[in-house]
KEKOL-731829 format. One line per 5 residues: their letters; for each residue z, x, y of C-alpha. Coordinates in steps of 0.1 Angstrom, whole numbers, always signed. Each point is the difference from the previous one (the first is absolute). Example, Ala and Ser with C-alpha at 12.3 -4.5 7.8 and 13.67 -1.06 7.14 Angstrom:
<gukes>
AS	+78/+123/-45 | -7/+14/+34
</gukes>
This chain:
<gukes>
XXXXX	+737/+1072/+974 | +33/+16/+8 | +8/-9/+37 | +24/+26/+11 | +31/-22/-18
XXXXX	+34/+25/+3 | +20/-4/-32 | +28/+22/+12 | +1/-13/+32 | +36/+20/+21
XXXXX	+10/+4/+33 | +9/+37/+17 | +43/-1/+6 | +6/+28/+27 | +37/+8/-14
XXXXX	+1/+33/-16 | -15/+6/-39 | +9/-20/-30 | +20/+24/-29 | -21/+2/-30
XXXXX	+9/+9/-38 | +36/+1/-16 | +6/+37/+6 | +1/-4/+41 | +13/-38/-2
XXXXX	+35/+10/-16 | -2/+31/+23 | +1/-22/+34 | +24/-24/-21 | +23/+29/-8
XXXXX	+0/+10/+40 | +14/-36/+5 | +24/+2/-24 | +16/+28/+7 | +35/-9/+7
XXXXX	+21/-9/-28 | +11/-25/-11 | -26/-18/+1 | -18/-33/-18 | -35/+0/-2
XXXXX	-13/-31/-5 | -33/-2/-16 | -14/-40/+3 | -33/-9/-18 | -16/-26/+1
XXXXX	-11/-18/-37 | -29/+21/-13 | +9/+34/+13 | -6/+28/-33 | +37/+5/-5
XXXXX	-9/+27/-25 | -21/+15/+24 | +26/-2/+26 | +32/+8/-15 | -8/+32/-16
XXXXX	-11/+13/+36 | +34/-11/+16 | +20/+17/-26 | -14/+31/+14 | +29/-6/+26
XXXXX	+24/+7/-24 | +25/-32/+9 | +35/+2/-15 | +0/-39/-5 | -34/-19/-5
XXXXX	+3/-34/-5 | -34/-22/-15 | +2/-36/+15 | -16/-10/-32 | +29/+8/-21
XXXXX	+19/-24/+26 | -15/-33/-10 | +4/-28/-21 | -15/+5/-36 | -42/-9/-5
XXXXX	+7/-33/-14 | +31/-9/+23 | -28/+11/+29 | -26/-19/-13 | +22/-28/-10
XXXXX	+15/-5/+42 | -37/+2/+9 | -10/-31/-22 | +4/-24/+27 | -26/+20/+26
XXXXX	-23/+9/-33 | -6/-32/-12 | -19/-1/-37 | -30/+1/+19 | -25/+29/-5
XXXXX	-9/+0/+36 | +21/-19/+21 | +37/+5/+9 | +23/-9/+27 | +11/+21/+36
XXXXX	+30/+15/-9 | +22/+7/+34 | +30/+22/-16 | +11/+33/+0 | -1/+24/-26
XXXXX	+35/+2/+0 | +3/-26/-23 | -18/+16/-29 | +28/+27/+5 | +29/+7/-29
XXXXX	+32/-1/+21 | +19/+28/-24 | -29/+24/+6 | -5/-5/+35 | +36/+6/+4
XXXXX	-1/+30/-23 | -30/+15/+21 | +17/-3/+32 | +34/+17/-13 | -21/+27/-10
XXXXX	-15/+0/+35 | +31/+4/+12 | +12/+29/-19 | -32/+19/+4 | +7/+31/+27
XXXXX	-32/+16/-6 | -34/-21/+2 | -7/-36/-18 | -33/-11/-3 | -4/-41/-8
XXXXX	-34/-9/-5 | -16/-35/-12 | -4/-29/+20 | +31/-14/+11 | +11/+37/+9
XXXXX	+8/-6/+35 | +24/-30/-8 | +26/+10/-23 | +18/+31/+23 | -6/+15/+38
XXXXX	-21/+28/-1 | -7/+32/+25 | -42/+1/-8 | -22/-27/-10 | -36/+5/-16
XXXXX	-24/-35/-9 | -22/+8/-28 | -25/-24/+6 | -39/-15/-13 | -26/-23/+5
XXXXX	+2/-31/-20 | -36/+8/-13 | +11/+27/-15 | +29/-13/-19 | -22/-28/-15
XXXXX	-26/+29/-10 | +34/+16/-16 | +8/-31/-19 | -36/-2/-16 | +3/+36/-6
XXXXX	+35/-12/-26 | +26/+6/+32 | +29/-25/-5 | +18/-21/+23 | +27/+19/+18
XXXXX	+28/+11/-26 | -19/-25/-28 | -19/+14/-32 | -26/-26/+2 | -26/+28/+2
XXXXX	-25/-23/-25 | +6/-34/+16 | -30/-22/+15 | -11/+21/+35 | +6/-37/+16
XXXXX	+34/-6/-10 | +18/+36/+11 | -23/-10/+34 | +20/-31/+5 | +30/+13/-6
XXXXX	-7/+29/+26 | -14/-21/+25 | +25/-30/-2 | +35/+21/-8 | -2/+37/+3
XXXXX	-20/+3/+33 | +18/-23/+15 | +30/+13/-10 | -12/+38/+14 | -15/-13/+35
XXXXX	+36/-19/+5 | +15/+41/-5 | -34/+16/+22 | +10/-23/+30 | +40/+2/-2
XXXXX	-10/+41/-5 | -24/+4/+35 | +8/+27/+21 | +29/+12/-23 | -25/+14/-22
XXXXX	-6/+39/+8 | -31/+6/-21 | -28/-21/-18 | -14/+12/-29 | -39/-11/-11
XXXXX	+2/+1/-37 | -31/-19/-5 | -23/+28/-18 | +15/+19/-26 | +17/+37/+8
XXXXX	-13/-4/+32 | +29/-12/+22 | -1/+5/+42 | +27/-9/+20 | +8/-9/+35
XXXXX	+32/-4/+21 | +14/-31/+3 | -12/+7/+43 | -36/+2/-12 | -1/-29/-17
XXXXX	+12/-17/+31 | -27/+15/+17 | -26/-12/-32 | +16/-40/+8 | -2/+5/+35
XXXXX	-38/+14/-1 | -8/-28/-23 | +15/-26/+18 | -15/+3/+33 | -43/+13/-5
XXXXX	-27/-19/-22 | +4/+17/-37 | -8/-7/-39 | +17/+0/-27 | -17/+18/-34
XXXXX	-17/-20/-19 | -3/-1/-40 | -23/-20/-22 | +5/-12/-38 | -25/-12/-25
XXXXX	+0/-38/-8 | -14/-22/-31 | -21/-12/+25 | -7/+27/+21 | -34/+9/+20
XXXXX	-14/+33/+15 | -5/-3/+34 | +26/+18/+9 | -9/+30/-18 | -37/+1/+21
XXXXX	+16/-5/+31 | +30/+13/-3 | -5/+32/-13 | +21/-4/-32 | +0/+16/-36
XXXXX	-37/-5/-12 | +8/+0/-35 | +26/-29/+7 | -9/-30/-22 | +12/-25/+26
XXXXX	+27/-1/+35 | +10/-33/-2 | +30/-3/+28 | +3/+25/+31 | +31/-5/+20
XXXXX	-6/+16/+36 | +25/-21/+16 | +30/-12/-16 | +34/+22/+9 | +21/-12/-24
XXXXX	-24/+16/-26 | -18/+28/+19 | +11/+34/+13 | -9/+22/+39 | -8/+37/-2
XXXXX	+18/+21/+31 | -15/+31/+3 | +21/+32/+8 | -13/+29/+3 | -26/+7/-30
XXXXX	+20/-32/-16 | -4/-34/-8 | +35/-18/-5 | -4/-32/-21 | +22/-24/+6
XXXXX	+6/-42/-7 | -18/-18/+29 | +30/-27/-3 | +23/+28/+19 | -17/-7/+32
XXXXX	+3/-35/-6 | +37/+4/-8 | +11/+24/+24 | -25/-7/+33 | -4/-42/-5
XXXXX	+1/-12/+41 | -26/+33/+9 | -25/-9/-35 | +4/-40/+0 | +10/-7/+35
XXXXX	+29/-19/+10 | -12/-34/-11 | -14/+12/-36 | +33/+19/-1 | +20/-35/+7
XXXXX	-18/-23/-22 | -2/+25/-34 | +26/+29/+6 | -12/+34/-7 | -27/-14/-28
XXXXX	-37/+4/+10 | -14/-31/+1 | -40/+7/-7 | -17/+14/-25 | -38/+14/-5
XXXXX	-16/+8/-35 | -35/+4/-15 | -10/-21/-34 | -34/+15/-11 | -17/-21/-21
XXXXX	-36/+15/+7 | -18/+3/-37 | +35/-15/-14 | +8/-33/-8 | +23/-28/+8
XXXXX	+37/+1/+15 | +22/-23/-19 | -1/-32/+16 | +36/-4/+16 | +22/-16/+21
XXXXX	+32/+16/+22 | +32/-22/+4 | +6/-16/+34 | +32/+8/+22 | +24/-22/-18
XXXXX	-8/+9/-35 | +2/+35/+4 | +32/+3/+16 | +16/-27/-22 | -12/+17/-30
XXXXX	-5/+37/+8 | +26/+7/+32 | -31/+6/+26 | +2/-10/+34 | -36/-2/+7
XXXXX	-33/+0/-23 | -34/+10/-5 | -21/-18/+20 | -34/+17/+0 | -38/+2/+4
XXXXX	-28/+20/-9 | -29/+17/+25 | -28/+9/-16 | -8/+39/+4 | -31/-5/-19
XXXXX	-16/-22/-23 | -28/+2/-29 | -25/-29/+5 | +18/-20/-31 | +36/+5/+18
XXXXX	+22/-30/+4 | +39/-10/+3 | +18/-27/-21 | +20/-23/+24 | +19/-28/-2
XXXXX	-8/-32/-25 | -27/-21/-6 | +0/-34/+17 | +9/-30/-22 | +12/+28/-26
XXXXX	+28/-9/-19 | +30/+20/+0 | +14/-7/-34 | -29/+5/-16 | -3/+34/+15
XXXXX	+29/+13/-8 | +1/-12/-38 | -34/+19/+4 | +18/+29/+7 | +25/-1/-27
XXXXX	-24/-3/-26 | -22/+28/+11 | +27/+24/-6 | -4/-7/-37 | -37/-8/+4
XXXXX	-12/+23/+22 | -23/-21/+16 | +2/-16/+36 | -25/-20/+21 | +11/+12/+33
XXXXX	-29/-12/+20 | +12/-37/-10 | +30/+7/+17 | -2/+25/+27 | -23/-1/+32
XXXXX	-25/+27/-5 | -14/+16/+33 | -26/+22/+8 | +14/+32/+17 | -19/+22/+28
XXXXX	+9/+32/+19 | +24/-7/+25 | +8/-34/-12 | +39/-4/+2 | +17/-25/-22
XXXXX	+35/-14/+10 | +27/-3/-29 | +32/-19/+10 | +26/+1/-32 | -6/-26/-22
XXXXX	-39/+4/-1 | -12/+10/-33 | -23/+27/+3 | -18/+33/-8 | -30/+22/+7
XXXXX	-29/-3/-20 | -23/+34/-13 | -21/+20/+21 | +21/-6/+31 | +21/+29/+19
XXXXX	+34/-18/+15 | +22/+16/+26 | +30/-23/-4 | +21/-11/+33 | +35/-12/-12
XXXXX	+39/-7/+7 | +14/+29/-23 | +18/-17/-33 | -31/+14/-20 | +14/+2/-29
XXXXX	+10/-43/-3 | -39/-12/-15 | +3/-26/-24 | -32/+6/-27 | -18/-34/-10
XXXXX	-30/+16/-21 | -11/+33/-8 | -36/-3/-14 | +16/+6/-34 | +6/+37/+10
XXXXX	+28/+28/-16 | +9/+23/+29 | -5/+37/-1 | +33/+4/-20 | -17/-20/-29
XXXXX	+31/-29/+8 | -11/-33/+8 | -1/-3/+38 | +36/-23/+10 | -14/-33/+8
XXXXX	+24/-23/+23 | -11/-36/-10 | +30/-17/+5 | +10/+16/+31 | -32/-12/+13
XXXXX	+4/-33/-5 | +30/-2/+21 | -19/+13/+30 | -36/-10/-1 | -10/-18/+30
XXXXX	-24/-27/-20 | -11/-18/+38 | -21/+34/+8 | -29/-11/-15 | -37/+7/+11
XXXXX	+0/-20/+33 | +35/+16/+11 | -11/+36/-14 | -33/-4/+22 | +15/-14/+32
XXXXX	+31/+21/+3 | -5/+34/-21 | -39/+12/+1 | -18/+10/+30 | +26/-5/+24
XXXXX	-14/+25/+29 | +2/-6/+31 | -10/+21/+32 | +29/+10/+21 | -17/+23/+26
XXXXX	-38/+17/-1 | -6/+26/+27 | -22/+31/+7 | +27/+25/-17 | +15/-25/-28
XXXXX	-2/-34/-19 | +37/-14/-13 | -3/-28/-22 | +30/-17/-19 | -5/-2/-38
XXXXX	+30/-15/-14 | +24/-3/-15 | +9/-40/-3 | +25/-16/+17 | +24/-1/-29
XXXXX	+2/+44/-4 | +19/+21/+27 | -31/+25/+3 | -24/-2/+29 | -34/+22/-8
XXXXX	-25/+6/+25 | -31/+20/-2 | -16/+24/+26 | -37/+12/+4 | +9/+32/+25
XXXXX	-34/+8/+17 | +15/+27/+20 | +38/-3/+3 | +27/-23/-9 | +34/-6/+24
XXXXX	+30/-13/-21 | +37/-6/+14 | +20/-1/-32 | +23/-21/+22 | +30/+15/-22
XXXXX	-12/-12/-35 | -11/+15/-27 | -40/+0/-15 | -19/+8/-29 | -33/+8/+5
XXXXX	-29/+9/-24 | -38/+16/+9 | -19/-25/-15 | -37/+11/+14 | -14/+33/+14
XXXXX	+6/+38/-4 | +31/+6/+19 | +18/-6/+27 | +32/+19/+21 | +32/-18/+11
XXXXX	+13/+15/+33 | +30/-7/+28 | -12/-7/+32 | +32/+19/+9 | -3/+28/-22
XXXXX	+30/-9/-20 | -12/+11/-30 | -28/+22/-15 | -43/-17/+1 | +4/-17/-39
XXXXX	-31/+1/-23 | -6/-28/-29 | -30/-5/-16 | -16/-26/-23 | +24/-17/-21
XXXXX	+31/+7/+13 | +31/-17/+3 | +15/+12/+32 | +37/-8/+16 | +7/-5/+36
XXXXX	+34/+1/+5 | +20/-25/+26 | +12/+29/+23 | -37/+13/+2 | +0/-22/+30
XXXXX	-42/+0/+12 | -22/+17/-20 | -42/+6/+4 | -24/-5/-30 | -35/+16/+4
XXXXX	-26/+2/-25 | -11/+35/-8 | -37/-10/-6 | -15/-30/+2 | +24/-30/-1
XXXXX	+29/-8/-20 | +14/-32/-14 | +42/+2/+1 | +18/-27/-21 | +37/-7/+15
XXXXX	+28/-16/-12 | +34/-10/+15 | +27/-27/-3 | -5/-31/+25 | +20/-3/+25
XXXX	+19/+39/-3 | -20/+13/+31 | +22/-1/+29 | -12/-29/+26
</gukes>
């Protein structure tokens, strides 16, 4: 049954229209431009369709255009300076926290900028990097979702100015997400309000822009009023189909694995002006609006990075996640340049009668034996993980609590919404059933990472005192019940759980929540001071109240409601 689930979920931006298509883009460009000289600078962000874009511009007719691609160091020389961040690892790299001036070739850059100089008429440079190598009069950001430059790369898109158009999918990932976009949000946040227009090039020869003073408007909307982000699902090896019934997905889908509905660094927002939906990276209001999304003391402890993150794993008529294990603190930032890591658990949306989650180890197991286990099953294909691994039986509602270190996974027939700290992309793969994933590759399986960071001493008794059925009422009255639910005392995340009768109060208390619908038809989010528009989520989905939202009223819209909240401990004002 499809329960009213919004897949292009926006929110209305009352600051003019949005510019759509090429021919009435360059015109309001042109009207900017007018006085000469002048130095258009054109910055994209890695991923944009250059040989969508470029053509268009030349339509401007600049006496000097100057590619930033022809500015930097050879392939291999680029490839070669990333090494260190890279790693030989297929998955796995390290932060990098340079510029992208150091992939620059000095002689060019210094040609460019001569030819700048001589330039009386127009100069166009586009690329990323464009803003840094000369002053310009006019600044447009090409930008995209990070969704859609991964969907690029598996459609035989390179890595940005790299011909590795047939590489393995995972590897030009890792090199986006630990080099390039790093690189590219260091130039978006130097840029902010310099930048006079932003250009959504996220579907093909359909380009809208805005002024740079509507997007402040699109931050500043975002910032302060409950909103989503759009979500996007992806088939899995293991991968279920609940999602599809209640979701109101492609039928004809084999499987949805993954949804994320909740994770900025990865998802984009929809501003609608006008007839038009502006996509843009969720991460922007994260970067450019931290103290008003995160709240002062989420804004103090992880900068302008947002700290939670909600995703679905559907494993409904699927089979097994691979048993794994994420790194603690220590590891990962010794070994990977992460502050923080992915402490985690998983509430169960639903569950088939047979449902259960694999947590922690087997009292009086032993440890070496295990793991030589695992070595030889990669050559074997054959692994007794029930000798091992605590097997537990999983119910609707049930919430499991997943400190880093605790190996792990969701078994079949089970549909998880995952509450984490956001460095998803750092899981270390014990066992994977003997599978090949979707590409035909051998999924990566992280063995020996693992054993530097499996916490052996959370064994049955441990796993059964401290990370299943911890629930706990908090408050039960006539309009609501609040009962805490996690997460343990070792993860920053604080989860509580709401039955709203008729209507729940909430003071934010200047801290940031994530919320998901886990029961009932619908419910609307409103400010008892009018601050914002009455807010309408349904079943299913992943909602964000912002820190500046201040108090804000949840009421079922029939029936009751259950409401699943998360925030960090102690980042509510006292």
């Amino acid at each position: 049954m499809h329960h009213g689930y919004e897949k292009f979920p926006h929110l209305c931006i009352d600051a003019g229209e949005a510019v759509c298509g090429y021919k009435d883009i360059l015109e309001a460009i042109r009207q900017k431009i007018s006085n000469r000289p002048c130095v258009l600078a054109v910055e994209t962000y890695p991923g944009v369709r250059d040989d969508e874009v470029i053509p268009q511009l030349m339509r401007l007719k600049p006496n000097c255009f100057v590619d930033m691609r022809e500015l930097y160091l050879p392939e291999e020389d680029m490839t070669r300076h990333m090494e260190p961040w890279l790693t030989d690892d297929r998955v796995f790299g390290r932060w990098y926290y340079g510029g992208v001036e150091e992939f620059f070739e000095p002689v060019r850059v210094d040609e460019a900028r001569q030819a700048i100089a001589n330039c009386d008429d127009l100069t166009v440079v586009y690329g990323m990097g464009a803003t840094l190598i000369s002053d310009f009069d006019c600044c447009v950001y090409c930008d995209l979702a990070r969704w859609e430059i991964q969907q690029r790369y598996r459609a035989g898109m390179g890595n940005y100015n790299c011909s590795n158009y047939d590489e393995d999918t995972l590897r030009k990932y890792k090199r986006g997400y630990f080099v390039e976009w790093r690189m590219a949000d260091r130039i978006k946040r130097e840029l902010g309000s310099k930048v006079d227009f932003v250009l959504d090039t996220n579907k093909a020869d359909e380009p809208k822009m805005i002024t740079g003073e509507q997007f402040s408007k699109v931050i500043e909307t975002f910032s302060t009023q409950p909103f989503r982000l759009v979500p996007y699902f992806d088939p899995g090896v293991w991968g279920g189909q609940w999602m599809k019934e209640h979701l109101g997905l492609n039928p004809e889908a084999d499987n949805y694995a993954w949804s994320f509905d909740g994770v900025p660094e990865e998802n984009s927002i929809l501003a609608r002006f006008g007839d038009a939906d502006v996509e843009l990276p969720a991460i922007d209001v994260v970067f450019f609006a931290p103290q008003q999304l995160l709240g002062e003391r989420n804004y103090a402890r992880f900068g302008a990075e947002f700290p939670i993150r909600f995703d679905f794993l559907d494993t409904m008529g699927g089979g097994n996640l691979s048993l794994q294990v994420h790194p603690v603190t220590d590891y990962i930032r010794r070994t990977f340049g992460m502050s923080y890591t992915q402490d985690e658990s998983y509430y169960i949306l639903d569950a088939g009668e047979d449902a259960c989650v694999y947590l922690g180890v087997r009292e009086g197991m032993d440890s070496m034996a295990m793991l030589d286990s695992l070595r030889e099953a990669q050559q074997t294909g054959l692994f007794d993980a029930e000798a091992y691994v605590n097997k537990l039986p999983a119910r609707k509602h049930d919430h499991f609590l997943i400190p880093a270190g605790t190996i792990h996974c969701s078994g079949a027939n089970a549909m998880v919404l995952e509450i984490s700290a956001t460095p998803y992309i750092f899981t270390f793969k014990l066992w994977d059933w003997g599978r090949v994933g979707l590409d035909g590759l051998p999924r990566p399986i992280n063995i020996e990472h693992g054993a530097q960071v499996i916490q052996w001493d959370r064994d049955t008794r441990w796993v059964k005192e401290n990370l299943v059925g911890r629930v706990r009422c908090v408050y039960d009255g006539a309009d609501y019940t609040e009962e805490a639910t996690g997460l343990h005392e070792l993860e920053f995340i604080e989860t509580r759980r709401y039955t709203v009768r008729t209507q729940l109060e909430l003071d934010l208390q200047g801290a940031l929540s994530v919320c998901n619908l886990v029961d009932g038809q619908a419910a609307v989010v409103t400010s008892p001071t009018g601050a914002f528009a009455p807010f309408e989520v349904h079943y299913a989905e992943t909602f964000i109240l912002p820190a500046a939202a201040g108090k804000v009223c949840i009421q079922p819209l029939e029936g009751e409601v259950k409401v699943l909240r998360a925030y960090v401990r102690g980042s509510q004002a006292v």
